[in-house]
Backbone as a printed PyTorch tensor [residue, N CA C, xyz], in Angstrom:
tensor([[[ 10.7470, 129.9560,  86.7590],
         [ 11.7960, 129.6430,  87.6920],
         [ 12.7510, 128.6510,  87.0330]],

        [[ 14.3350, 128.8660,  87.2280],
         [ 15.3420, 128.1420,  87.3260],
         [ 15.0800, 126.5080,  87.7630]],

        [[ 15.2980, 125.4600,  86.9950],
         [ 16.0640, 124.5220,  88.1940],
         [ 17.3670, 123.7920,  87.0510]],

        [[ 18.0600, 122.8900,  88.0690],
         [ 19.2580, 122.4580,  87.5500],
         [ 18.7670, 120.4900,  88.3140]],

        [[ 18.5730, 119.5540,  87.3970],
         [ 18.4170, 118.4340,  88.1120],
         [ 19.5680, 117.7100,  87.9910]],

        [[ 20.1070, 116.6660,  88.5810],
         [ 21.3090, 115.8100,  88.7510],
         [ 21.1370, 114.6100,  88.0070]],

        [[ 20.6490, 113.6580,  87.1010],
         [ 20.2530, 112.6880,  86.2640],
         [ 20.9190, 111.5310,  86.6520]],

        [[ 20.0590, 110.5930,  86.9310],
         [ 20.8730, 109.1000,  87.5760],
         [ 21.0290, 108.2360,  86.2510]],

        [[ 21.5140, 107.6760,  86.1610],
         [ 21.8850, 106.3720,  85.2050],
         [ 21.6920, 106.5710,  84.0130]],

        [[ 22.1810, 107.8150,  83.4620],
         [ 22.4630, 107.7670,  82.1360],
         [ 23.6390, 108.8900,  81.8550]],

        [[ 24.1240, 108.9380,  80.3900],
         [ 25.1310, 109.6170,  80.2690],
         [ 25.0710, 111.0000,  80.1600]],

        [[ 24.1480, 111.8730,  80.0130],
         [ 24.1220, 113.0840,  81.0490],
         [ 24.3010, 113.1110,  82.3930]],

        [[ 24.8830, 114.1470,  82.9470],
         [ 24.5730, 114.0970,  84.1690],
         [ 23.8930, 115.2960,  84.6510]],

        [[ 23.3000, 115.8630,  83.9710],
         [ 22.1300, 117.1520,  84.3580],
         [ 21.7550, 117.9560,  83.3110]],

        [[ 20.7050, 118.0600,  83.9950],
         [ 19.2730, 118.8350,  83.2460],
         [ 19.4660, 120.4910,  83.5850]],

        [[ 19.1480, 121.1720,  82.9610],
         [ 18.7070, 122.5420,  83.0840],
         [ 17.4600, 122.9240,  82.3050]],

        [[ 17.0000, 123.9600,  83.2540],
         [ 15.2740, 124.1460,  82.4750],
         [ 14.6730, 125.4650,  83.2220]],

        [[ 13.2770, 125.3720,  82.7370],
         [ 12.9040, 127.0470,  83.5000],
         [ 11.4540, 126.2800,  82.9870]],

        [[ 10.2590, 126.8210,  83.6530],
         [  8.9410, 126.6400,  83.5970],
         [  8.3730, 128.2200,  84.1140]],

        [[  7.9500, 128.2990,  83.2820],
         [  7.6490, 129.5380,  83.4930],
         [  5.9520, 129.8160,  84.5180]],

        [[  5.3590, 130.6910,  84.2880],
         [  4.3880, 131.1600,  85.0680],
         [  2.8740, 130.5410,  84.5100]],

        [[  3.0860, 130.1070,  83.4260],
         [  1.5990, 129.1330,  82.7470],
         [  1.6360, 127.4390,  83.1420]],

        [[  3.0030, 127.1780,  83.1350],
         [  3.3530, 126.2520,  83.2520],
         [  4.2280, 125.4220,  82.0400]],

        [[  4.7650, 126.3180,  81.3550],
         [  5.2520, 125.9910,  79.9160],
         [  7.0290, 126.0010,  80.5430]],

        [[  7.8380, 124.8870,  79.9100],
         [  8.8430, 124.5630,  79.5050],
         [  9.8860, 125.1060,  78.4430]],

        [[ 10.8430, 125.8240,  79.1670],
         [ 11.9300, 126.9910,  78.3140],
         [ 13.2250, 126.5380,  78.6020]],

        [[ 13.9780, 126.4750,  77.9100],
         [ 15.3960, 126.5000,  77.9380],
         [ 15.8300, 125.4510,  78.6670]],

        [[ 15.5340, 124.0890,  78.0170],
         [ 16.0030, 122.8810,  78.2150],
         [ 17.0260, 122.7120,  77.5480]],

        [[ 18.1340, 122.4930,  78.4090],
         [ 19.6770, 122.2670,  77.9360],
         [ 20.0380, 120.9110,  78.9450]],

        [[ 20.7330, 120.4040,  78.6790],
         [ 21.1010, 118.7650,  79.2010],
         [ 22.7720, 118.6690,  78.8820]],

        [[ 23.3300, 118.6620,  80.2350],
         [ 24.7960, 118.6210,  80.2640],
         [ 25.6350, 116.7260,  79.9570]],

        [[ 26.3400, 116.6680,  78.8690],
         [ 26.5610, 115.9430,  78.4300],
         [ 26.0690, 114.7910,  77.8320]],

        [[ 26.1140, 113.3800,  77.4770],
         [ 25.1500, 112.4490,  76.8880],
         [ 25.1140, 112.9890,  75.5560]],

        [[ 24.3260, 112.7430,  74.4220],
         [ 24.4310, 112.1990,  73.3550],
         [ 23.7180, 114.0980,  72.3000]],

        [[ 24.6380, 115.0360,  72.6350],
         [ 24.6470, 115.7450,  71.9610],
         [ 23.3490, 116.4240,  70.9560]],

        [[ 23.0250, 115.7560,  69.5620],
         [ 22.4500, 115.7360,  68.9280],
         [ 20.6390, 115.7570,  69.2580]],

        [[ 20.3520, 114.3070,  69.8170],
         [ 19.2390, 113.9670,  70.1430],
         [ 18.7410, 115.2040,  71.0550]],

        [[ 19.8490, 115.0780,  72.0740],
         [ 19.3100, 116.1210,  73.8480],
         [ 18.7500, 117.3370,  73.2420]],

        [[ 19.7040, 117.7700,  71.7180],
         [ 18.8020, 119.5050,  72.0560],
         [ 18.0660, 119.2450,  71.1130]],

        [[ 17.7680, 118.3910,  70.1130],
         [ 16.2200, 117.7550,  69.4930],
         [ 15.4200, 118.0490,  70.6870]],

        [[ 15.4910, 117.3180,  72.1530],
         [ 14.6200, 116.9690,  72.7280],
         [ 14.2080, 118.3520,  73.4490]],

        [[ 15.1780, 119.2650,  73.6850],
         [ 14.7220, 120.7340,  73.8810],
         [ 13.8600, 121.4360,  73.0800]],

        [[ 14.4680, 120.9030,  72.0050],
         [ 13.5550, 122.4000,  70.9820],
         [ 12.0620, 121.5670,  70.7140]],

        [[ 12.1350, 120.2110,  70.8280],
         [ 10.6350, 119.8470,  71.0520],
         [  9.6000, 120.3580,  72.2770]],

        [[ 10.4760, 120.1180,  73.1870],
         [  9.9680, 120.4630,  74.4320],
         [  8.9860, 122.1930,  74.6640]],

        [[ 10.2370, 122.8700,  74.3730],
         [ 10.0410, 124.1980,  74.2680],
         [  8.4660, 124.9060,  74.0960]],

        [[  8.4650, 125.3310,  75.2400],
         [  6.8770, 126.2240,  74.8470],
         [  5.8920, 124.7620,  75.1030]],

        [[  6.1030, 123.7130,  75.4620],
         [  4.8000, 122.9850,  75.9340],
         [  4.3830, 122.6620,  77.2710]],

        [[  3.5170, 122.2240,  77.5140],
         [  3.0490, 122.2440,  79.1550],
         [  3.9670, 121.3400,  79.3260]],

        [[  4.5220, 121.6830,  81.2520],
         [  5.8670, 120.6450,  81.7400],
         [  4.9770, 119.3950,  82.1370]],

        [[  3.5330, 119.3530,  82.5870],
         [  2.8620, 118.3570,  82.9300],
         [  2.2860, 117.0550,  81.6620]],

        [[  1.9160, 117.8690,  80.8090],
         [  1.7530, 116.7540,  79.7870],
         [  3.2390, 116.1470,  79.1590]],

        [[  4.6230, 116.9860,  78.9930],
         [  5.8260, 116.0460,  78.3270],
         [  6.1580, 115.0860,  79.4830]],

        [[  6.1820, 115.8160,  80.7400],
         [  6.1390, 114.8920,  82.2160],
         [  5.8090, 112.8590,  81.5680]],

        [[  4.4890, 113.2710,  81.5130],
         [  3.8240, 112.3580,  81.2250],
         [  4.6070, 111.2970,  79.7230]],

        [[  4.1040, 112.1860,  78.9870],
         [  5.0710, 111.9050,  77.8230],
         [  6.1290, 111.3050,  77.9140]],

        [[  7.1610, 111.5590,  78.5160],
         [  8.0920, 110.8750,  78.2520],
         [  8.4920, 109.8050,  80.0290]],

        [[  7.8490, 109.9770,  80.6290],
         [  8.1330, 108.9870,  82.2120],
         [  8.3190, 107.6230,  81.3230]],

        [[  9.3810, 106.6950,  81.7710],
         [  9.2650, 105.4520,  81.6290],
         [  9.9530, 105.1070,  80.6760]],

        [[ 10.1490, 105.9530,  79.6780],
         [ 11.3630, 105.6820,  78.3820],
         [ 12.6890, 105.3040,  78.8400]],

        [[ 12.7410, 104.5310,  78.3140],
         [ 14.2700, 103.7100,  78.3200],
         [ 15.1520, 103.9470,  77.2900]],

        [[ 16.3360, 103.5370,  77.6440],
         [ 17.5930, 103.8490,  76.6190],
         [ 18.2590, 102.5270,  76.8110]],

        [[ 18.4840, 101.1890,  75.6450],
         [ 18.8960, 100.3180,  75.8360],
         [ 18.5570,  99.3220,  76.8470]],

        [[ 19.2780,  98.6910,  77.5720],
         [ 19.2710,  97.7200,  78.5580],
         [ 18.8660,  99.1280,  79.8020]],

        [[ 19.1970,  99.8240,  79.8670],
         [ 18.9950, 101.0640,  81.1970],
         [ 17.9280, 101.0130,  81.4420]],

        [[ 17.2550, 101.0890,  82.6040],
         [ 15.9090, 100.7000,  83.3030],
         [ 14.9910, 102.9070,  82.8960]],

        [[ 15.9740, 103.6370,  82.6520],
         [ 15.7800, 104.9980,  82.5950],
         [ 16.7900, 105.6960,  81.3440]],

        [[ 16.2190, 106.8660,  81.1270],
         [ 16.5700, 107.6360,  79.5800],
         [ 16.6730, 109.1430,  79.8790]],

        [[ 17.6300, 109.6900,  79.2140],
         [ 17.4810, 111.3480,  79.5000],
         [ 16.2170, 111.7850,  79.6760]],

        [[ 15.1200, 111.0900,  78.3670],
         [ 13.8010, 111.6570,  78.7400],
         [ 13.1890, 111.8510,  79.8050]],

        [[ 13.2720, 110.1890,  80.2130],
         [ 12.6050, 109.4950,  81.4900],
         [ 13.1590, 110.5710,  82.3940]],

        [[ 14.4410, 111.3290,  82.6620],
         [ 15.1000, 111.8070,  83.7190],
         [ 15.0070, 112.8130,  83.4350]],

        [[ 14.2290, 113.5830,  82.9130],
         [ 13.7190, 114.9790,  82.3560],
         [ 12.1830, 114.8550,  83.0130]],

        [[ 11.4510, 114.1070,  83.0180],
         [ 10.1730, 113.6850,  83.1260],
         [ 10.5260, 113.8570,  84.8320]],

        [[ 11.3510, 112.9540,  85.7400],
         [ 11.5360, 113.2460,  86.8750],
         [ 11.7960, 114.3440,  87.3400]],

        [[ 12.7270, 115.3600,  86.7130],
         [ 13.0870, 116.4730,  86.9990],
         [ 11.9680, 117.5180,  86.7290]],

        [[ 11.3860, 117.5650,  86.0670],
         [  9.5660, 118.4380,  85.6980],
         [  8.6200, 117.9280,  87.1620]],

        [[  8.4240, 116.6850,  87.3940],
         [  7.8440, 116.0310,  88.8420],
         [  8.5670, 116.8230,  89.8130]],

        [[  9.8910, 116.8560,  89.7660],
         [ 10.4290, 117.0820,  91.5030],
         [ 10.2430, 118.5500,  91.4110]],

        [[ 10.3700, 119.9080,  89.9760],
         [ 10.0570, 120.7550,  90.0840],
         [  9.1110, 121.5500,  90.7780]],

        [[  7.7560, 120.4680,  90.5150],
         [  6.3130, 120.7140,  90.4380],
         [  5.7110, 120.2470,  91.5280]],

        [[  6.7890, 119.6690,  92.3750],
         [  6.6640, 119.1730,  93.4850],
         [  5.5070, 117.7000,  93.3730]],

        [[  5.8400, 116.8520,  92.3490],
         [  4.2070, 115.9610,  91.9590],
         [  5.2610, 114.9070,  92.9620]]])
């Protein structure tokens, strides 16, 4: 399944993604913010369980920002999964 998340306090402002039927993580794309890194952080992502990167990345920060694309990738896998 599709979702599209809205990202608070950082310079993306949304996530796109798909989790498929095992529970694996596909086609993570991240609308605006820092180019380079974001689709690093896709093609890492790609093909791994959404519950363990969940984990993985909750709580990462970016600078002084209390939250990080990751961190707001990590939320968006939770609100998917309904956790």
């Amino acid at each position: 399944m599709q979702y599209t998340y809205k990202t608070k306090g950082t310079c993306s402002s949304a996530i796109r993604f798909e989790i498929d039927e095992e529970g694996k993580l596909k086609n993570v794309a991240f609308t605006g913010g820092c180019n380079g890194n974001l689709k690093a952080i896709g093609k890492l992502v790609e093909g791994k369980d959404a519950k363990t990167i969940a984990e993985t990345l909750r709580g990462n920060t970016c600078g002084p920002r209390s939250t990080s694309c990751a961190d707001q990738l990590a939320n968006a896998i939770d609100q998917a999964l309904g956790a």
